[in-house]
mmCIF file of the protein (N, C-alpha, C, O) and its ligand, coordinates in Angstrom:
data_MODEL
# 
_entry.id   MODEL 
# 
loop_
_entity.id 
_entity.type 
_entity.pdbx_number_of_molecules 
1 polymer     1 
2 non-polymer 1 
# 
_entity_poly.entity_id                      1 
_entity_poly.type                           'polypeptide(L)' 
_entity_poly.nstd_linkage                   no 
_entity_poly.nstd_monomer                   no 
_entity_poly.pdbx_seq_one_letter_code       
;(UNK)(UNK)(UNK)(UNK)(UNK)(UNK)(UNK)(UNK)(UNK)(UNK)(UNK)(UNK)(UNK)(UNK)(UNK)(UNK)
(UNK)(UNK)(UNK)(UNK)(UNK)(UNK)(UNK)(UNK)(UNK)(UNK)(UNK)(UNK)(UNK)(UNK)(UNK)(UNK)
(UNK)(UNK)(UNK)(UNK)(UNK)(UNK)(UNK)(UNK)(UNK)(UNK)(UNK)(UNK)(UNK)(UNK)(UNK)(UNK)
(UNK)(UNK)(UNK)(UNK)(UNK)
;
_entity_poly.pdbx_seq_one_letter_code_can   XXXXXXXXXXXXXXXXXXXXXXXXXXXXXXXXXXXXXXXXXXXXXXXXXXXXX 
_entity_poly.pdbx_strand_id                 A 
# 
loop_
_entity_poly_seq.entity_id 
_entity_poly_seq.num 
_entity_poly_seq.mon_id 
_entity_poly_seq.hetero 
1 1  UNK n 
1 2  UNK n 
1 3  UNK n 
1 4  UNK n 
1 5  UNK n 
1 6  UNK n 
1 7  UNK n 
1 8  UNK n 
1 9  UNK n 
1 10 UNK n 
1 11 UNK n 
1 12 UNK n 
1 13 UNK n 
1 14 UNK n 
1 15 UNK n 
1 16 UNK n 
1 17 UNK n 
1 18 UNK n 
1 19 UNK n 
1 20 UNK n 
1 21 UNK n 
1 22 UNK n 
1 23 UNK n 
1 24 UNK n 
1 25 UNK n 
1 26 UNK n 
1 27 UNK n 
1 28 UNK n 
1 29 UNK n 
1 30 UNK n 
1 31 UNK n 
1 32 UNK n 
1 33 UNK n 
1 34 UNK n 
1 35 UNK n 
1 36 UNK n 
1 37 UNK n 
1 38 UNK n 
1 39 UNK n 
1 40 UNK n 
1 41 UNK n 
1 42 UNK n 
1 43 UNK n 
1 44 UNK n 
1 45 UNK n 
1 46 UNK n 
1 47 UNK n 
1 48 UNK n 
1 49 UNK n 
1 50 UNK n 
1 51 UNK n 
1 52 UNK n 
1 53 UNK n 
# 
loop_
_struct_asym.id 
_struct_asym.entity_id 
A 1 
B 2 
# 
loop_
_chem_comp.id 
_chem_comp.type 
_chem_comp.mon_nstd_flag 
UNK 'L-peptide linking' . 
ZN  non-polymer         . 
# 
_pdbx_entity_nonpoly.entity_id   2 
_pdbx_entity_nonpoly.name        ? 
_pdbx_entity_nonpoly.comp_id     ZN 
# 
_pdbx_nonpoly_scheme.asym_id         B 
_pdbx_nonpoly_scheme.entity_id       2 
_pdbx_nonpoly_scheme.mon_id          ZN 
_pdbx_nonpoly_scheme.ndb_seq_num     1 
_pdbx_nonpoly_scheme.pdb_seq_num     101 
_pdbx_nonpoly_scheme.auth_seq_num    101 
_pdbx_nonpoly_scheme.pdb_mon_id      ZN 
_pdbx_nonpoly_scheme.auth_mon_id     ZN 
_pdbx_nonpoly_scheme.pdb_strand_id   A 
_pdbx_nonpoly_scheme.pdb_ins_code    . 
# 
loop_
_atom_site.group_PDB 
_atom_site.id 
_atom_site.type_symbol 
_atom_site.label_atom_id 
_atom_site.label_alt_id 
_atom_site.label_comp_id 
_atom_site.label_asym_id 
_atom_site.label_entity_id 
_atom_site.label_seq_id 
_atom_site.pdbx_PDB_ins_code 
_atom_site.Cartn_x 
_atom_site.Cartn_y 
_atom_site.Cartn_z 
_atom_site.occupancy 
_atom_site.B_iso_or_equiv 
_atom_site.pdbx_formal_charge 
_atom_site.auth_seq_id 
_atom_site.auth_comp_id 
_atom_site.auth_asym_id 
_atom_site.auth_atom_id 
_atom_site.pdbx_PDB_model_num 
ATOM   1   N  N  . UNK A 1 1  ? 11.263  -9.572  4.294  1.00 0.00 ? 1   UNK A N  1 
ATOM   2   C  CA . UNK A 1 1  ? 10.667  -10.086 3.050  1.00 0.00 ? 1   UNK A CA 1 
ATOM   3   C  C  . UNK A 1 1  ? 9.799   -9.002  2.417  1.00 0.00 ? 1   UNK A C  1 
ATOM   4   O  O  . UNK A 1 1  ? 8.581   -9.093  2.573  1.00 0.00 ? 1   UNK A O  1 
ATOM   5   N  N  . UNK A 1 2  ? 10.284  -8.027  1.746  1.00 0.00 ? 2   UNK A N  1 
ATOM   6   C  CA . UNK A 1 2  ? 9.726   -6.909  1.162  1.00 0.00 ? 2   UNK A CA 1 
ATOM   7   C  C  . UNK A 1 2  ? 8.816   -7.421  -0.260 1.00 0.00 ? 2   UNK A C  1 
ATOM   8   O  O  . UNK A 1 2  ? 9.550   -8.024  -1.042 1.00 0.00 ? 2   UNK A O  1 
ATOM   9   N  N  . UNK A 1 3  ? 7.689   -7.325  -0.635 1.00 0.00 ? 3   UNK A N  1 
ATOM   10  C  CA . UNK A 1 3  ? 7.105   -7.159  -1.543 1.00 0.00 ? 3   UNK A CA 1 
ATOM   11  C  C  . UNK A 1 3  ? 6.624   -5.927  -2.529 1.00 0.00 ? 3   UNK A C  1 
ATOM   12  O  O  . UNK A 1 3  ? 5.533   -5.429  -2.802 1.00 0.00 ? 3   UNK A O  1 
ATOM   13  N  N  . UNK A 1 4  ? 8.188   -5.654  -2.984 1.00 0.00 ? 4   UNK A N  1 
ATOM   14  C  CA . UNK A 1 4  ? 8.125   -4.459  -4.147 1.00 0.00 ? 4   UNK A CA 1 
ATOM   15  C  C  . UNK A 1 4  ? 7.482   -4.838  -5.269 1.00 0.00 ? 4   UNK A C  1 
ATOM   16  O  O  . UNK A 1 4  ? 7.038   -3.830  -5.819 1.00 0.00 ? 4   UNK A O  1 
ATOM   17  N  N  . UNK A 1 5  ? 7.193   -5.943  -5.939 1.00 0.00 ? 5   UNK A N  1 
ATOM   18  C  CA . UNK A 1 5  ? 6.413   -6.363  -7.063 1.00 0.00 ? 5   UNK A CA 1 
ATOM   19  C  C  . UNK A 1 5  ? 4.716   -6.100  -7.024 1.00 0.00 ? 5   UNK A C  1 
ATOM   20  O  O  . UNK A 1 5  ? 4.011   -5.865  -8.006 1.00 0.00 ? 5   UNK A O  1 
ATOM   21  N  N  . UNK A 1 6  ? 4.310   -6.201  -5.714 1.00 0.00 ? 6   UNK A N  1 
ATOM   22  C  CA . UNK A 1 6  ? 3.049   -6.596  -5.352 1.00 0.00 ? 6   UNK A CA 1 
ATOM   23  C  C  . UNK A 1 6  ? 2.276   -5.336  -4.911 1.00 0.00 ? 6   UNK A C  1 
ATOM   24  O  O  . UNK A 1 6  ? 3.100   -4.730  -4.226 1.00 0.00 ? 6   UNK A O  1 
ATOM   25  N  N  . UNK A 1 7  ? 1.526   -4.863  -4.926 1.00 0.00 ? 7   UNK A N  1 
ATOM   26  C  CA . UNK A 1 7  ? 0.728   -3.567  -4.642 1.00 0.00 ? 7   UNK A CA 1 
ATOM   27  C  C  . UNK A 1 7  ? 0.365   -3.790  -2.677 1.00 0.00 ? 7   UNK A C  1 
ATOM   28  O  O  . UNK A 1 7  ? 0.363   -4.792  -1.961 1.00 0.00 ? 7   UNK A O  1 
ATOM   29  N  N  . UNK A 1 8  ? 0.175   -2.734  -2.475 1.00 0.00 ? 8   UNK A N  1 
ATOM   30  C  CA . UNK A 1 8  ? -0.352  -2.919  -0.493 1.00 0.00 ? 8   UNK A CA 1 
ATOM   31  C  C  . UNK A 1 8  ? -1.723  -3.906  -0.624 1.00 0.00 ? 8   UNK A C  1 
ATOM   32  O  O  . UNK A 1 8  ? -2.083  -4.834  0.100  1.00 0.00 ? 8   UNK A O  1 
ATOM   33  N  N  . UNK A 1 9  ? -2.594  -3.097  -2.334 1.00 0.00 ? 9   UNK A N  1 
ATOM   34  C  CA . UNK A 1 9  ? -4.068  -3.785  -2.019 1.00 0.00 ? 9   UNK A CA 1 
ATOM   35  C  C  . UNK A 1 9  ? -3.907  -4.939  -1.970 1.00 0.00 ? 9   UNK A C  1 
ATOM   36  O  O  . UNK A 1 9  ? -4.919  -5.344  -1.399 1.00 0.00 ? 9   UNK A O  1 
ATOM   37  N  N  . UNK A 1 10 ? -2.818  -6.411  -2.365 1.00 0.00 ? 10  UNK A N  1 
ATOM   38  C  CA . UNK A 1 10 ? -2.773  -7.455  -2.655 1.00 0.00 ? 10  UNK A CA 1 
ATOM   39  C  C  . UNK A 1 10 ? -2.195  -8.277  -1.321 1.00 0.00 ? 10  UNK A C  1 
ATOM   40  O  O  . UNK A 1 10 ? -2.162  -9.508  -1.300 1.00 0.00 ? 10  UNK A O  1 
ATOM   41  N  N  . UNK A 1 11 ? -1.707  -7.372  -0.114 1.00 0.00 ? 11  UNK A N  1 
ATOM   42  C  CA . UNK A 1 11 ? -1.376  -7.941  0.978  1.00 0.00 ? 11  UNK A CA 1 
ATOM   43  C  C  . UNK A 1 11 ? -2.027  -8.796  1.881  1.00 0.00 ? 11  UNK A C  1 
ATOM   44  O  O  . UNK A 1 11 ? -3.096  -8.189  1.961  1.00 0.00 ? 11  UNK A O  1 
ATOM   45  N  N  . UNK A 1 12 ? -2.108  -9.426  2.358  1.00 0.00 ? 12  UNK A N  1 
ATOM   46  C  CA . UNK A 1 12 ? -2.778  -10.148 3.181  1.00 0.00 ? 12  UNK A CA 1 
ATOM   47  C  C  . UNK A 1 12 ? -2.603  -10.248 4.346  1.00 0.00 ? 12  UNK A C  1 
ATOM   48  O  O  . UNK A 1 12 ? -1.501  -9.889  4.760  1.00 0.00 ? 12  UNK A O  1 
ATOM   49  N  N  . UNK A 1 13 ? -3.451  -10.687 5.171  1.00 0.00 ? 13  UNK A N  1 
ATOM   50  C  CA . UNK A 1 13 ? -3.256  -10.391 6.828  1.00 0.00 ? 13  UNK A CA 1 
ATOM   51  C  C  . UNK A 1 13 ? -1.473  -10.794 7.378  1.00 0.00 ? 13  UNK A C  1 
ATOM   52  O  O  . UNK A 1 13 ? -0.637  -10.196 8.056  1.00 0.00 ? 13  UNK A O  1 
ATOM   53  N  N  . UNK A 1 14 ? -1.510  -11.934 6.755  1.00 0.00 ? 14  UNK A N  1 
ATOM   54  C  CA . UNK A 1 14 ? 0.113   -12.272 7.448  1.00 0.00 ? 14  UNK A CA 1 
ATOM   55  C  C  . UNK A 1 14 ? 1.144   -10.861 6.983  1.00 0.00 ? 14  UNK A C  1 
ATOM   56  O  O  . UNK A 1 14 ? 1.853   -10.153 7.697  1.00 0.00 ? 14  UNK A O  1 
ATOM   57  N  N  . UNK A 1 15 ? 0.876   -10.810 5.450  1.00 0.00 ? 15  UNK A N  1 
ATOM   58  C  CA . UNK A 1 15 ? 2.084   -9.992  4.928  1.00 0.00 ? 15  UNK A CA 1 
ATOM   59  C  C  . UNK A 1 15 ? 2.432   -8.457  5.334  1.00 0.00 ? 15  UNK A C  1 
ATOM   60  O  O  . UNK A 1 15 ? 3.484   -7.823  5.253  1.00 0.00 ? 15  UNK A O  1 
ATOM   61  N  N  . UNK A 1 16 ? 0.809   -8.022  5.920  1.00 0.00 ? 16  UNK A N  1 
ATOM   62  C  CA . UNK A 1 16 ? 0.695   -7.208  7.027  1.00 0.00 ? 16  UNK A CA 1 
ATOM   63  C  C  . UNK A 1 16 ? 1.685   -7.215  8.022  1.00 0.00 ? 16  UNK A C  1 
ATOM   64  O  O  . UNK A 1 16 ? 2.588   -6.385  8.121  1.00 0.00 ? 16  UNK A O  1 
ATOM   65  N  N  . UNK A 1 17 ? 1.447   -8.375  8.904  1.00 0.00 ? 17  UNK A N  1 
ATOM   66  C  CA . UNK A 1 17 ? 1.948   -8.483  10.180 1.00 0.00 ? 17  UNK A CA 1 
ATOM   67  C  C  . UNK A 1 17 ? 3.364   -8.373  9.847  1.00 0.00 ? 17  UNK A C  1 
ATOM   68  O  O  . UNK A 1 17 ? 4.058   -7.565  10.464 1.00 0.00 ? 17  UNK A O  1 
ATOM   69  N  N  . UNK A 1 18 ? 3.953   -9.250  8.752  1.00 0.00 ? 18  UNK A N  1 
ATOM   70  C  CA . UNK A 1 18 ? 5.590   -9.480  8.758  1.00 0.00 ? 18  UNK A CA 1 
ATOM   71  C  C  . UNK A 1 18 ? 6.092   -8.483  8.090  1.00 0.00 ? 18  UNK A C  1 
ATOM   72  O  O  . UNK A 1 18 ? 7.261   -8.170  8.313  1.00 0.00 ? 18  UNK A O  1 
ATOM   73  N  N  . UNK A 1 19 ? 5.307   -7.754  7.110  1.00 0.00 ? 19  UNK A N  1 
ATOM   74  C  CA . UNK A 1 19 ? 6.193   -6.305  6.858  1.00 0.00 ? 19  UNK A CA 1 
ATOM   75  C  C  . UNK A 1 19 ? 5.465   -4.896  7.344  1.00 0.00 ? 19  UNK A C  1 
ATOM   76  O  O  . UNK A 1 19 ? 5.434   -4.045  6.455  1.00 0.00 ? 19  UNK A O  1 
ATOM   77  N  N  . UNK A 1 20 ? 4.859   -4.502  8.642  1.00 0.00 ? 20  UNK A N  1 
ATOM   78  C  CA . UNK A 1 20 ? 4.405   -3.955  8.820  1.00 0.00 ? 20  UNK A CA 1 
ATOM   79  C  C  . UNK A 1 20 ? 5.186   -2.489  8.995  1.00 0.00 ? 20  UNK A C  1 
ATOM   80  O  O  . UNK A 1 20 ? 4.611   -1.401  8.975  1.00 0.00 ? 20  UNK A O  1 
ATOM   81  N  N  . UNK A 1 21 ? 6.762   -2.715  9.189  1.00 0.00 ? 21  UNK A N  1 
ATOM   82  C  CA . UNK A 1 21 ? 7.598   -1.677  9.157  1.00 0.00 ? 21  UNK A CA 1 
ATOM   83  C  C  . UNK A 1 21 ? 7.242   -0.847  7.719  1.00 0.00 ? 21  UNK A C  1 
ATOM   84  O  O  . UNK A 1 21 ? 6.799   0.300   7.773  1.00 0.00 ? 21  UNK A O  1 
ATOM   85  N  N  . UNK A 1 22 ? 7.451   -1.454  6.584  1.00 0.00 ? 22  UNK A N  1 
ATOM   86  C  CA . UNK A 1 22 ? 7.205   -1.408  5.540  1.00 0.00 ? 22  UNK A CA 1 
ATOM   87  C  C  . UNK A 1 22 ? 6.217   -0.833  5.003  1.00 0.00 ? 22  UNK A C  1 
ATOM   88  O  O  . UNK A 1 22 ? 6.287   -0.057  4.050  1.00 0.00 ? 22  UNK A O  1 
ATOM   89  N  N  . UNK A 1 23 ? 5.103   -1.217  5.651  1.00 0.00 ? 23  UNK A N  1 
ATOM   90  C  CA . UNK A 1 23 ? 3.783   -0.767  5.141  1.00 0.00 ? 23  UNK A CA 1 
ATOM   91  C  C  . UNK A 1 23 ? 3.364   0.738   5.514  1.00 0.00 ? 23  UNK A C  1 
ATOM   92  O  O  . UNK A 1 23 ? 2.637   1.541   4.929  1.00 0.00 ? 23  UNK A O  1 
ATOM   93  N  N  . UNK A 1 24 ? 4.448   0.856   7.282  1.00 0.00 ? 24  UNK A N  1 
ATOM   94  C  CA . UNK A 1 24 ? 4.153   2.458   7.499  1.00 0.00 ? 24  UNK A CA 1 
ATOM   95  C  C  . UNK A 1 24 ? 4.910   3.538   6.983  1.00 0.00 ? 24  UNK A C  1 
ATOM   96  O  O  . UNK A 1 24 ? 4.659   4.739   7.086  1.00 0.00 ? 24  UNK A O  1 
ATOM   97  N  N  . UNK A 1 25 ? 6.381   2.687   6.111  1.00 0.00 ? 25  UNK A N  1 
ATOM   98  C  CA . UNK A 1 25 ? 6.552   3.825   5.296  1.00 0.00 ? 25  UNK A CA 1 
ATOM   99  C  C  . UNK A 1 25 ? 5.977   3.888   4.063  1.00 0.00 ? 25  UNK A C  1 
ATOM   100 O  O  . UNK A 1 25 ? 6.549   4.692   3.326  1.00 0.00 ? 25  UNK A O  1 
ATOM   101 N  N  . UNK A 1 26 ? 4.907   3.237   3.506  1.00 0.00 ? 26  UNK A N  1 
ATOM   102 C  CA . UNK A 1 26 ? 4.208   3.003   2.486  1.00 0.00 ? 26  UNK A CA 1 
ATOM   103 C  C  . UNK A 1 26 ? 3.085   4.632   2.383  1.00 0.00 ? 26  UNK A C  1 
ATOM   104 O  O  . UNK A 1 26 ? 2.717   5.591   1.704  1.00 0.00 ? 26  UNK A O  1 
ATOM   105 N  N  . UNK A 1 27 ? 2.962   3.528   4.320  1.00 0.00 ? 27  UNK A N  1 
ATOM   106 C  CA . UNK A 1 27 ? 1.070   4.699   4.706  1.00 0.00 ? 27  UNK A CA 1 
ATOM   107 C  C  . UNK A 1 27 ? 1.477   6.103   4.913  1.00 0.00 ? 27  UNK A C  1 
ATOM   108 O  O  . UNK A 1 27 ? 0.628   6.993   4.944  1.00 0.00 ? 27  UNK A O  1 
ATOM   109 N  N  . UNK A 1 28 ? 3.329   6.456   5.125  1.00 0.00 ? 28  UNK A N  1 
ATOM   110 C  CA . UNK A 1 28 ? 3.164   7.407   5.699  1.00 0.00 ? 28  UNK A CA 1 
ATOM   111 C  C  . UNK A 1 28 ? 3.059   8.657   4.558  1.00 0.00 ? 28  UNK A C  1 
ATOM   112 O  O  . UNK A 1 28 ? 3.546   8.457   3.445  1.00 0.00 ? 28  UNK A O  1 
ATOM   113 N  N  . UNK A 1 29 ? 2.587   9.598   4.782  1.00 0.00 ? 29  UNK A N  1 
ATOM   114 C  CA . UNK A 1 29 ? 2.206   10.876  4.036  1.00 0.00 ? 29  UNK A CA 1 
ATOM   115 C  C  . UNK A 1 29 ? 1.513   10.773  2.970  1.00 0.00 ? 29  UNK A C  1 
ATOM   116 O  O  . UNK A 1 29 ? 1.915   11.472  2.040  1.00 0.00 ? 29  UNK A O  1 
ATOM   117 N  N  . UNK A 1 30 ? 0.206   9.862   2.693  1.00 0.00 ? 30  UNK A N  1 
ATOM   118 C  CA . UNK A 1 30 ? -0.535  9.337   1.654  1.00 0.00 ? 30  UNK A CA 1 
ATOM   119 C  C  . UNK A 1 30 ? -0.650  10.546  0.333  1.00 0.00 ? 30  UNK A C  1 
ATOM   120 O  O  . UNK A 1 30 ? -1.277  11.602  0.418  1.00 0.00 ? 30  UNK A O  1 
ATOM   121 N  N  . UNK A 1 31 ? 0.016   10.136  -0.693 1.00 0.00 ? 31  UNK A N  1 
ATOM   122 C  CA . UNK A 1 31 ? -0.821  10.955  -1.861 1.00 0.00 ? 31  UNK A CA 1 
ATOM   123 C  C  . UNK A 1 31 ? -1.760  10.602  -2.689 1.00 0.00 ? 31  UNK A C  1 
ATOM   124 O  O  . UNK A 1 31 ? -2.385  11.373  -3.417 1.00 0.00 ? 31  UNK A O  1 
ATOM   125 N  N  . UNK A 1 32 ? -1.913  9.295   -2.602 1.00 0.00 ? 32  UNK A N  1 
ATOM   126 C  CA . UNK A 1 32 ? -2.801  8.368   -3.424 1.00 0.00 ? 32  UNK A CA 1 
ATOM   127 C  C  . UNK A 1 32 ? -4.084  7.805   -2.598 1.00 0.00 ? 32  UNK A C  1 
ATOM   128 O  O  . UNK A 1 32 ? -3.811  7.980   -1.410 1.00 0.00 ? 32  UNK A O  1 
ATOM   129 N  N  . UNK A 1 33 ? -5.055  7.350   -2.689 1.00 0.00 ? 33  UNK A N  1 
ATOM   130 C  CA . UNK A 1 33 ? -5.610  6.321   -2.303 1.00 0.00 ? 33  UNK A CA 1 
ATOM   131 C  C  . UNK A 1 33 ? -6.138  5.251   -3.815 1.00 0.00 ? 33  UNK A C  1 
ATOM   132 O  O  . UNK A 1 33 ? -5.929  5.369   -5.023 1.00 0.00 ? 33  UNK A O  1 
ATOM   133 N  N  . UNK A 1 34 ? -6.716  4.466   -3.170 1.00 0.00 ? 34  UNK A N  1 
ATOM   134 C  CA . UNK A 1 34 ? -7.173  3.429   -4.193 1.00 0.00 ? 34  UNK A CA 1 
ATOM   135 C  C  . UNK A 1 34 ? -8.501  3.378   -4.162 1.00 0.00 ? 34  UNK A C  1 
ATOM   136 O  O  . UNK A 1 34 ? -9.140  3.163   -3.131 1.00 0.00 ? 34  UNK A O  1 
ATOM   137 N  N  . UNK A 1 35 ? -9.055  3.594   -5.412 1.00 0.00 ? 35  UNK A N  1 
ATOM   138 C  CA . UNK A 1 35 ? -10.754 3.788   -5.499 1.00 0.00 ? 35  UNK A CA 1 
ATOM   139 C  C  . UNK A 1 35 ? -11.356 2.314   -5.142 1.00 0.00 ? 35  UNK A C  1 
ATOM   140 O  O  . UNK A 1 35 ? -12.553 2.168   -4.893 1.00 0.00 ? 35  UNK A O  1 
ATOM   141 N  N  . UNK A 1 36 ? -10.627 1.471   -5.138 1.00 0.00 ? 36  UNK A N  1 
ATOM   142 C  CA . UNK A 1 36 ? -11.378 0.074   -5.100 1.00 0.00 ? 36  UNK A CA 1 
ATOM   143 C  C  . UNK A 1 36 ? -10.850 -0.820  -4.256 1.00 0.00 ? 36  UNK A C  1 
ATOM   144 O  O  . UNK A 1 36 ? -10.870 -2.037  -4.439 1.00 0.00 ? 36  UNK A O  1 
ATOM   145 N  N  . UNK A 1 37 ? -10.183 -0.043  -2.962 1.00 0.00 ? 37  UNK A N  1 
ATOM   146 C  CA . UNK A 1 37 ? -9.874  -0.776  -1.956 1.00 0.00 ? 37  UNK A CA 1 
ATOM   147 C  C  . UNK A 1 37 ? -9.563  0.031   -0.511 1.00 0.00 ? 37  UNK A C  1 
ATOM   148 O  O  . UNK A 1 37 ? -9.337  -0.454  0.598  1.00 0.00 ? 37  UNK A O  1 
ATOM   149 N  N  . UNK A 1 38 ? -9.639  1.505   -0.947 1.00 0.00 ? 38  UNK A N  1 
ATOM   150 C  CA . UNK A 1 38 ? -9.855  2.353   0.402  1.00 0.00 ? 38  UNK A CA 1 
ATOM   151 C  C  . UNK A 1 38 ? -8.646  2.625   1.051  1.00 0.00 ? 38  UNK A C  1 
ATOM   152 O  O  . UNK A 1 38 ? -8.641  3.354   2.043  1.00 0.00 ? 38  UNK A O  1 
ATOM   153 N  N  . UNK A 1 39 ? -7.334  1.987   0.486  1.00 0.00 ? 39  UNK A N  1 
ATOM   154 C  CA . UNK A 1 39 ? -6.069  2.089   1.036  1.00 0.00 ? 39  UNK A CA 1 
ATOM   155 C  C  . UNK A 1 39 ? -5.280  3.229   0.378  1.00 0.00 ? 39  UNK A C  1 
ATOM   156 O  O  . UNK A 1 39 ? -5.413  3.411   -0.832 1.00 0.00 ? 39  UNK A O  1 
ATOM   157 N  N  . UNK A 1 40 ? -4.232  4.230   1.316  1.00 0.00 ? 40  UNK A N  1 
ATOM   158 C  CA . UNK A 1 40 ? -3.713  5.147   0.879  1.00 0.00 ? 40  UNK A CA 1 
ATOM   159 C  C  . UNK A 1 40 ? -2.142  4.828   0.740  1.00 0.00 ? 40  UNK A C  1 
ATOM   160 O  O  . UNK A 1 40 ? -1.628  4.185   1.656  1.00 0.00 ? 40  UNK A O  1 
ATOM   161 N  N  . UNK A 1 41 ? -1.410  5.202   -0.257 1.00 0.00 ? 41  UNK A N  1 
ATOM   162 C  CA . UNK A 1 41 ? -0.305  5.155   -0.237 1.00 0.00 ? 41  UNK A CA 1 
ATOM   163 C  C  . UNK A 1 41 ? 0.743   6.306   -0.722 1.00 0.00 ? 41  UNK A C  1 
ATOM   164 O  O  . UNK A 1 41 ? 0.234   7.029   -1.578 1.00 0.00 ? 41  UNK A O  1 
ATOM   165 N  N  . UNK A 1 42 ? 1.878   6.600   -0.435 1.00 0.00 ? 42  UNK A N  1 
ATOM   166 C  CA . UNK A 1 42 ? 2.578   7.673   -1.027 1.00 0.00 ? 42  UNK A CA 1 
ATOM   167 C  C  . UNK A 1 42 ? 3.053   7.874   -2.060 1.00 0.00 ? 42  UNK A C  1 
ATOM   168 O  O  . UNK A 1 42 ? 3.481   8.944   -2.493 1.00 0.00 ? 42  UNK A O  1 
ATOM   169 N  N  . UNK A 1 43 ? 3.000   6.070   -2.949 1.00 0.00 ? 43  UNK A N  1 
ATOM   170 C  CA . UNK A 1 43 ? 3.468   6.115   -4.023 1.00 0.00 ? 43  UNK A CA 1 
ATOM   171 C  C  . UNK A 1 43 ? 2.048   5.133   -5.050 1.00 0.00 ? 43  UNK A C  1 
ATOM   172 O  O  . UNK A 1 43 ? 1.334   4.259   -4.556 1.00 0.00 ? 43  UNK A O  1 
ATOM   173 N  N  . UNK A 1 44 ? 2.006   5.470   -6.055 1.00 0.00 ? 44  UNK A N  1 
ATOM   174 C  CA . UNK A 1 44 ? 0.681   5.238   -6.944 1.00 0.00 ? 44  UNK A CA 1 
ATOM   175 C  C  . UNK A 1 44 ? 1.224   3.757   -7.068 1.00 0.00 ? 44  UNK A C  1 
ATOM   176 O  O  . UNK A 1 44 ? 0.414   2.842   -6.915 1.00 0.00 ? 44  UNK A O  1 
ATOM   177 N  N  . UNK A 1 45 ? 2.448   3.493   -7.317 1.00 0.00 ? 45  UNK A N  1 
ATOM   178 C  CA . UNK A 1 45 ? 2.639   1.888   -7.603 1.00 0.00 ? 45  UNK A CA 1 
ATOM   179 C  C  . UNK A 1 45 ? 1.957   1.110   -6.862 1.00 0.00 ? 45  UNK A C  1 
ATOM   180 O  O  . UNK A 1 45 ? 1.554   0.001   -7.214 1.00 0.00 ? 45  UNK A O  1 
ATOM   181 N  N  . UNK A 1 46 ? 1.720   1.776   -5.469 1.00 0.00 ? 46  UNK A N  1 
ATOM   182 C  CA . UNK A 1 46 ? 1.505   0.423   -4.645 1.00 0.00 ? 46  UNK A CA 1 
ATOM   183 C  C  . UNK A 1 46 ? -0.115  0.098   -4.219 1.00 0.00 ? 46  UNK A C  1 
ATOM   184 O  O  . UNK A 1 46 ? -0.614  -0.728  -3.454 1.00 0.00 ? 46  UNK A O  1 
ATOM   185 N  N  . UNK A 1 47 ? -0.578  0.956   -4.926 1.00 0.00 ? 47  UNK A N  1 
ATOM   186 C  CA . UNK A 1 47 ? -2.120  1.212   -5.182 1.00 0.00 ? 47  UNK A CA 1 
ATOM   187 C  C  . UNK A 1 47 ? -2.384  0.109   -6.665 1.00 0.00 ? 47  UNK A C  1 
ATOM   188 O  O  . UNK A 1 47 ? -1.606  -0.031  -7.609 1.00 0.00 ? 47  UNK A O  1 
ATOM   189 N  N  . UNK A 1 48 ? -3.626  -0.508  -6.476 1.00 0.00 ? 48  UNK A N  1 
ATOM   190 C  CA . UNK A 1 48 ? -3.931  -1.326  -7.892 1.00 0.00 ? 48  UNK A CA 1 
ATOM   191 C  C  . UNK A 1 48 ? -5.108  -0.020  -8.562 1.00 0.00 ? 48  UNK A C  1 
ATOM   192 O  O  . UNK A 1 48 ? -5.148  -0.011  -9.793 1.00 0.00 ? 48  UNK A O  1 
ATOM   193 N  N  . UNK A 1 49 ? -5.694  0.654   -8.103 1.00 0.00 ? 49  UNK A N  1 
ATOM   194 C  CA . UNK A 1 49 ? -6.796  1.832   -8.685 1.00 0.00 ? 49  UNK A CA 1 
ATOM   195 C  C  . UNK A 1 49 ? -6.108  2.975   -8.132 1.00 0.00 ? 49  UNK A C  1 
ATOM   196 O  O  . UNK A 1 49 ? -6.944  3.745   -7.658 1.00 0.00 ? 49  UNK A O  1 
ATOM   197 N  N  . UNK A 1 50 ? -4.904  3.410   -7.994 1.00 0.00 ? 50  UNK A N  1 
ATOM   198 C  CA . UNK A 1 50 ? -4.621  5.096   -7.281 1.00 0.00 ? 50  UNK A CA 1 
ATOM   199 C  C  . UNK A 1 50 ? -5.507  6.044   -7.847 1.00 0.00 ? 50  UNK A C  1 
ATOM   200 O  O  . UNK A 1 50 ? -5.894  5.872   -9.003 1.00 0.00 ? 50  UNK A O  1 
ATOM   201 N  N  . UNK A 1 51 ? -5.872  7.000   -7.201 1.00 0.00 ? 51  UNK A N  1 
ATOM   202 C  CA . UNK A 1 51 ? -6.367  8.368   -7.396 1.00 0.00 ? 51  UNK A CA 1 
ATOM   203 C  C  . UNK A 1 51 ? -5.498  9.738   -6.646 1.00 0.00 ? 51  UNK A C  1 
ATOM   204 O  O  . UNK A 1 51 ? -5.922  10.021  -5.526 1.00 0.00 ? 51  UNK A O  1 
ATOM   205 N  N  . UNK A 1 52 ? -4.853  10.215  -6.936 1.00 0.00 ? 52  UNK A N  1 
ATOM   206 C  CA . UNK A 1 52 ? -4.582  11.776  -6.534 1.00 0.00 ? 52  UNK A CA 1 
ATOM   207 C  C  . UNK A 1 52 ? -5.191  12.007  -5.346 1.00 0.00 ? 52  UNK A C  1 
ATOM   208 O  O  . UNK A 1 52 ? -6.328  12.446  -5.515 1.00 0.00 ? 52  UNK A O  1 
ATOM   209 N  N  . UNK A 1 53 ? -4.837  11.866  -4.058 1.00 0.00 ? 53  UNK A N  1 
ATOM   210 C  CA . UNK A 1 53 ? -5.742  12.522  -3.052 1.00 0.00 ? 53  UNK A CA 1 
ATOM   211 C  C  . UNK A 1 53 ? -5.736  14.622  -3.632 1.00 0.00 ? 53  UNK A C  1 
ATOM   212 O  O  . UNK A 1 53 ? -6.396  15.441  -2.992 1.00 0.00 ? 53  UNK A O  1 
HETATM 213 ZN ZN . ZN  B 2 .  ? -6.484  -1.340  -4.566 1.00 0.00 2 101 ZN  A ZN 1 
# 
């Protein structure tokens, strides 16, 4: 159950657990983080505030 519509910051503990495959190819090789939620991602979509690491 992939949530491509939805940003990582909007995940929630379950959606964690059930797409967690997902989430580490999200986390892996961060270029982004999110100023207003501390989470890094490789792609800016999945950030709701990305910043450029
Ligand atoms: Zn965010």
């Amino acid at each position: 159950m992939a949530k491509d519509s939805k940003t990582l910051c909007k995940w929630d503990k379950d959606e964690i657990k059930d797409n967690f495959k997902e989430l580490k190819k999200i986390v892996a090789e961060p270029r982004y983080v999110c100023r207003k939620c501390a989470r890094a991602a490789k792609k800016e979509e999945n950030l709701c505030k990305p910043e450029e690491i």
